[in-house]
DODOKE-393241 format. One record per residue (C-alpha): x, y, z. Coordinates in nm, 2 decimals. Last residue first. Example, Ala and Ser with C-alpha at 12.3 -4.5 7.8 and 13.67 -1.06 7.14 Angstrom:
! DODOKE-393241
+--------+--------+--------+
:     px :     py :     pz :
+--------+--------+--------+
:   1.37 :  -0.11 :   0.71 :
:   1.23 :  -0.45 :   0.78 :
+--------+--------+--------+
END
This chain:
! DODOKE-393241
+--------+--------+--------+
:     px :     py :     pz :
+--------+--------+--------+
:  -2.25 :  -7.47 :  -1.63 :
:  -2.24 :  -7.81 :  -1.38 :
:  -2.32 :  -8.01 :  -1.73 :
:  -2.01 :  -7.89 :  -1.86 :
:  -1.77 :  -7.97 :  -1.56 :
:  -1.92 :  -8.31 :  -1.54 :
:  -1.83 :  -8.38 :  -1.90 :
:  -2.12 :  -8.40 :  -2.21 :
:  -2.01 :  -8.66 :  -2.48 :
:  -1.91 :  -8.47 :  -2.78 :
:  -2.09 :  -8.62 :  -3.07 :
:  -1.89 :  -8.62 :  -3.38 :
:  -2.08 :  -8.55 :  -3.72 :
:  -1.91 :  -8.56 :  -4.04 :
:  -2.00 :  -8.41 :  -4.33 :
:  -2.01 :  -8.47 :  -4.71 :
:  -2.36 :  -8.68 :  -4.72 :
:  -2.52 :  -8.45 :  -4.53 :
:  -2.58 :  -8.53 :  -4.12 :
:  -2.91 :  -8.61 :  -3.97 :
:  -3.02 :  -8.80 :  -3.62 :
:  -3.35 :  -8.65 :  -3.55 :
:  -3.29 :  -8.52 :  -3.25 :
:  -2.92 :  -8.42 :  -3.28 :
:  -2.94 :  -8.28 :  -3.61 :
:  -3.27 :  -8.09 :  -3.54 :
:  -3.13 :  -7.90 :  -3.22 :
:  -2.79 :  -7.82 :  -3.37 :
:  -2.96 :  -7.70 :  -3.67 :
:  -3.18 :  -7.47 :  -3.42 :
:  -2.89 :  -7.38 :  -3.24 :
:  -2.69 :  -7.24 :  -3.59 :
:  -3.01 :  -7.05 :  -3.65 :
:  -3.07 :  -6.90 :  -3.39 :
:  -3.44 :  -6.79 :  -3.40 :
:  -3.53 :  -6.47 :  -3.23 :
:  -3.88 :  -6.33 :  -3.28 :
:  -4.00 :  -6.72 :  -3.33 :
:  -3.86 :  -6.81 :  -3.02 :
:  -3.55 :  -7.04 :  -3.02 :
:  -3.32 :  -6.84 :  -2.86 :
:  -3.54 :  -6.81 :  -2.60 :
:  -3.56 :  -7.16 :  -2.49 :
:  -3.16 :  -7.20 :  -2.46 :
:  -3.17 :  -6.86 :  -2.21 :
:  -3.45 :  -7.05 :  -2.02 :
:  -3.31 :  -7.37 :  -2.00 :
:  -2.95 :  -7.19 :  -1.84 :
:  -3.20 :  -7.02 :  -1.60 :
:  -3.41 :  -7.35 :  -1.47 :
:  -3.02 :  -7.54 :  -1.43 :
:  -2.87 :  -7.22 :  -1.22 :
:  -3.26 :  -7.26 :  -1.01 :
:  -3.19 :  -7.62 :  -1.00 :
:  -2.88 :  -7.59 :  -0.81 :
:  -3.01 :  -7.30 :  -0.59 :
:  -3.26 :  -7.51 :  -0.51 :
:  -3.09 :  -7.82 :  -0.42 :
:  -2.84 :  -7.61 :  -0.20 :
:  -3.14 :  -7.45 :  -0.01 :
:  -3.28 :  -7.83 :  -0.03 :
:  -2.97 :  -7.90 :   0.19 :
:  -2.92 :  -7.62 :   0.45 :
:  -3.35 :  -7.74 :   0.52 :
:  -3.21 :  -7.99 :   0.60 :
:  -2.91 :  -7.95 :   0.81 :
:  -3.13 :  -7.73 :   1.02 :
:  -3.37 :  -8.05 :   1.00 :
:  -3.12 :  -8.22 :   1.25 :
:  -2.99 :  -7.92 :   1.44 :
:  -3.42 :  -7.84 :   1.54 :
:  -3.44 :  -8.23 :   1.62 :
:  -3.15 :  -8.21 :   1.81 :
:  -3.25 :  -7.91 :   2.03 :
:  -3.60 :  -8.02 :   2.11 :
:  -3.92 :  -8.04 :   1.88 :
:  -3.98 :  -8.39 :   1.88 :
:  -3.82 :  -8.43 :   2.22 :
:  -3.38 :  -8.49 :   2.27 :
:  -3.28 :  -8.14 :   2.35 :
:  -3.57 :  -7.95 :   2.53 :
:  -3.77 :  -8.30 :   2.64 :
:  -3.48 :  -8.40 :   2.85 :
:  -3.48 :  -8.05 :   3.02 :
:  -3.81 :  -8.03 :   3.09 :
:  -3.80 :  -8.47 :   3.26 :
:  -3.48 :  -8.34 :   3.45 :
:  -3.62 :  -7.99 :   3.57 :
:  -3.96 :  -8.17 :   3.66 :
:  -3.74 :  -8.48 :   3.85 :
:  -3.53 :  -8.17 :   4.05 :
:  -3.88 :  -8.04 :   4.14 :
:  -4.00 :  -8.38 :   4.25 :
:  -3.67 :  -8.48 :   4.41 :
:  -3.69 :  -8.10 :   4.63 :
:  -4.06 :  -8.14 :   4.74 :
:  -3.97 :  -8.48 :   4.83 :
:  -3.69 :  -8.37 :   5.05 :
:  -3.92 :  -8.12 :   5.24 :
:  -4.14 :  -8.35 :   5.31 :
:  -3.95 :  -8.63 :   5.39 :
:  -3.84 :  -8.45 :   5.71 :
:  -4.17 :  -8.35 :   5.89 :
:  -4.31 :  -8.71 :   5.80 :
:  -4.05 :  -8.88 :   5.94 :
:  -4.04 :  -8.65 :   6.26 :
:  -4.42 :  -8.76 :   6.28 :
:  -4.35 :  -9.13 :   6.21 :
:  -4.13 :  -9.11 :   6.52 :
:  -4.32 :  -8.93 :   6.75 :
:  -4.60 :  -9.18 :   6.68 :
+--------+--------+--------+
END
């Protein structure tokens, strides 16, 4: 019985320490690998880094559509854009002309 007691007297200790070093391990796991841990946060970091790319993108696109748009309102028709417009949609040259299509480059479409 002595023995089991001095068992008893020593293990506790010790399992109070493996059970607190197992919460720290099983926290800190959780903090960097978990749903909302460290590499999740890094992970849609990089995301959200990417659709802020995307929108600034599309936003440059939205702008240069806009400035094309309003110069074909009625209280400011350009003229020379609007013949561009029809020729190119409809497929129309004059008998004397000649039409050559420039086909649109990466550096062009990017302005």
């Amino acid at each position: 019985m002595g023995f089991m007691r001095k068992i008893r007297e020593h293990a506790r200790p010790v399992t109070t320490k493996v059970l607190a070093v197992g919460l720290v391990v099983y926290f800190a796991y959780h903090i960097v690998e978990g749903d909302r841990g460290l590499i999740a946060w890094l992970r849609l970091d990089g995301k959200l880094a990417e659709a802020e790319t995307r929108l600034a993108t599309l936003h440059i696109k939205r702008q240069r559509l806009e400035r094309r748009v309003a110069l074909m309102r009625r209280q400011h028709v350009d003229e020379d854009m609007l013949d561009e417009q029809v020729r190119r949609m409809l497929n129309l040259v004059r008998a004397n002309e000649i039409m050559i299509y420039d086909s649109p480059t990466k550096d062009r479409q990017t302005k």
